[in-house]
C-alpha positions in Angstrom: -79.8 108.8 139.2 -82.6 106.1 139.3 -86.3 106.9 138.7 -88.7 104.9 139.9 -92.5 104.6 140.6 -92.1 108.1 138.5 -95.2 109.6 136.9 -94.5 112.8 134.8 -97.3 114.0 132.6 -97.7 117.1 130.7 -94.8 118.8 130.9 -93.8 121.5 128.4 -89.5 120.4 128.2 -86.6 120.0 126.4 -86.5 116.7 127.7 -87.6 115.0 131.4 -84.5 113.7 131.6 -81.4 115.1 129.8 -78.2 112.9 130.8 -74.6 113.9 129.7 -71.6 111.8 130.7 -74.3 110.1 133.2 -75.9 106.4 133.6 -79.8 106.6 134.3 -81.8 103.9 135.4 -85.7 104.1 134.9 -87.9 101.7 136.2 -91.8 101.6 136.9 -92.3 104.9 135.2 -95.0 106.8 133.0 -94.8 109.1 130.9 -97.7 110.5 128.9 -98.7 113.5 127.0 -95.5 115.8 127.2 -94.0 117.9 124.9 -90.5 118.6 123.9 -88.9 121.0 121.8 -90.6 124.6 122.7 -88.3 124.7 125.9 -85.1 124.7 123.7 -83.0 127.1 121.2 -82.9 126.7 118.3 -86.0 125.2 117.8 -84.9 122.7 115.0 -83.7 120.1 117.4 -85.1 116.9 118.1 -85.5 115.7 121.6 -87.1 113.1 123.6 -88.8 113.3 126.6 -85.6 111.0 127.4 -82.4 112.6 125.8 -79.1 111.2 126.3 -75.8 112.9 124.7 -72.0 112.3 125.5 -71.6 108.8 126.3 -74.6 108.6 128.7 -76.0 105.3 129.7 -79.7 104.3 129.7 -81.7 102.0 131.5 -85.2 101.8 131.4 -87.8 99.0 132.3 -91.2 98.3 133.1 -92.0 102.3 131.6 -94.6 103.6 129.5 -94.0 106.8 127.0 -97.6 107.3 125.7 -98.4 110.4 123.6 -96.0 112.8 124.1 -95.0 115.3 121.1 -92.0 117.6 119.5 -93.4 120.8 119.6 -96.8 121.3 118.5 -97.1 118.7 116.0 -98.5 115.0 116.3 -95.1 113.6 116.1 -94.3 111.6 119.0 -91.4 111.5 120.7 -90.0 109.2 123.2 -86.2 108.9 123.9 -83.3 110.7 121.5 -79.6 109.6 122.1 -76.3 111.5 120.8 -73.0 109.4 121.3 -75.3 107.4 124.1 -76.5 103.7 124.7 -79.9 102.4 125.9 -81.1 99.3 127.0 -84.9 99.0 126.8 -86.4 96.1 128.5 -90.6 95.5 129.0 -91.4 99.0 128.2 -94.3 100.4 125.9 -92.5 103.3 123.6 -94.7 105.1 120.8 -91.4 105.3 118.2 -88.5 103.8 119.6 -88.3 99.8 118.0 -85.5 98.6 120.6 -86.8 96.1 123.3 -89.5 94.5 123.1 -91.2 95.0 119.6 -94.5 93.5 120.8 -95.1 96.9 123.1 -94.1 99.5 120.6 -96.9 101.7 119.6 -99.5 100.1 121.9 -102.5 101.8 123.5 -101.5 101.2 127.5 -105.3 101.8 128.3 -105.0 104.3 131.4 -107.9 104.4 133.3 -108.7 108.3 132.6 -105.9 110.2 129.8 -108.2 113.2 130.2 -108.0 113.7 133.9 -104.9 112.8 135.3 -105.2 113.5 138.8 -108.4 112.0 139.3 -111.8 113.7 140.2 -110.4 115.0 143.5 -107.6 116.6 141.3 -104.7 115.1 143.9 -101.9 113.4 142.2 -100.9 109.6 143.9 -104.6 109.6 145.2 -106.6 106.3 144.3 -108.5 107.9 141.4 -105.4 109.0 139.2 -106.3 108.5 135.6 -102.9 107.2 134.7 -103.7 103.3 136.1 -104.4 101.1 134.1 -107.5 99.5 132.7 -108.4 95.7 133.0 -107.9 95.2 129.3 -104.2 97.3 129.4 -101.6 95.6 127.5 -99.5 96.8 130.3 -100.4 94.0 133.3 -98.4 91.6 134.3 -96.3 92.4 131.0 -93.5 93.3 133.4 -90.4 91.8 134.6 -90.3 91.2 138.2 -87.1 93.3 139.7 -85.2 92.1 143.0 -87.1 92.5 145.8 -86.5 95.6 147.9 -86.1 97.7 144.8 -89.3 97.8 143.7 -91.6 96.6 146.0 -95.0 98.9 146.1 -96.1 100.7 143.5 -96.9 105.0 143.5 -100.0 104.1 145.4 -98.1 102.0 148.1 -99.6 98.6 147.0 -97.8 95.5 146.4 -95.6 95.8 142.6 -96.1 92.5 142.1 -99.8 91.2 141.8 -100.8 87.8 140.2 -97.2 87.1 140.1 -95.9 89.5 137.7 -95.2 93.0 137.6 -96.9 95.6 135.8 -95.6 98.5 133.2 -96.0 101.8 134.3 -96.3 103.6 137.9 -99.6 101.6 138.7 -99.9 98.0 139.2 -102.9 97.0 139.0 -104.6 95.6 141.6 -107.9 93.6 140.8 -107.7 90.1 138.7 -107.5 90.4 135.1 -110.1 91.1 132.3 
C-alpha cells in the first residue's frame, strides 16, 4: 500500500498501520495524538502507531508522528519493527532517531492540536487544526517527490509552495514567518 496526504488522529489502535511480509510507502502524512496498546492482547506489547513484523518494508517521508502514546501513559510511540526495515527520510518522529536527527522530538506547531477538525468540526475543511503554523519547523523542510505523485496537498492546493515541500498533510500556503 502507499499512504499519502493521510491524516489519522486519535485513534485508540494496536497500530495504524500493522505490515507483515508487506512494503509500505508513507508520504505527506500526520499523525498525532493516537494511542496504541489498549487494542491488543496481551497488553505488555509494544507497538507503534507504525508496526512492522516479518520482513516488512518501510517507507516513510515528509510525515509527522506528534504525540501519540502506548496505552495510557506519556510514553510516545511512533514506529516499532520486528524482523523489518525502515527508511525514514524528512520526517518529524517523537522517539525514533533514524533519518534526519534534526526533526526528532520537535514541536511541528499545528495550527489548532485541540480542535482537529476545525470550528465547523469537518475534517479536510480549511480550518483543520492539524496545518501548520508560520513558525512550524515543518515548512519547506520537505523533499520535493516526482511530480504527479504528490502534487496537491489534503486541501487540494499546490504540495509544493516556495519551492519546497512541506512535512505533514498540509502545506502551507502563505509566505513564511
Amino acid at each position: 500500500p502507499q499512504l499519502v496526504n493521510c491524516v489519522f488522529s486519535k485513534n485508540d489502535c494496536r497500530g495504524i498501520v500493522y505490515a507483515v511480509h508487506s512494503e509500505v510507502s508513507i508520504t505527506n502524512c500526520t499523525f498525532f495524538n493516537n494511542q496504541t496498546g489498549k487494542a491488543i492482547l496481551p497488553y505488555n506489547i509494544r507497538t507503534g502507531v507504525l508496526y512492522a513484523d516479518s520482513n516488512s518494508v518501510l517507507n516513510v517521508t515528509n510525515s509527522v508522528f506528534f504525540k501519540n502514546k502506548f496505552l495510557e501513559s506519556y510514553d510516545s510511540t511512533d514506529i516499532s519493527l520486528k524482523n523489518s526495515t525502515i527508511t525514514i527520510t524528512n520526517t518529524i518522529t517523537q522517539n525514533y532517531n533514524s533519518g534526519n536527527a534534526y526533526l526528532l522530538a520537535v514541536d511541528p506547531q499545528f495550527k489548532d492540536i485541540i480542535n482537529v477538525a476545525g470550528a465547523d468540526q469537518l475534517y479536510f475543511t480549511e480550518d483543520d487544526g492539524l496545518q501548520l503554523q508560520s513558525c512550524s519547523p515543518a515548512i519547506n523542510a520537505g523533499i520535493n517527490i516526482l511530480p504527479g505523485i504528490v502534487s496537491v496537498d489534503l486541501l487540494q492546493h499546490p504540495r509544493v509552495f516556495n519551492l519546497l515541500t512541506d512535512i505533514g498533510a498540509y502545506e502551507y500556503q502563505a509566505g513564511n514567518g
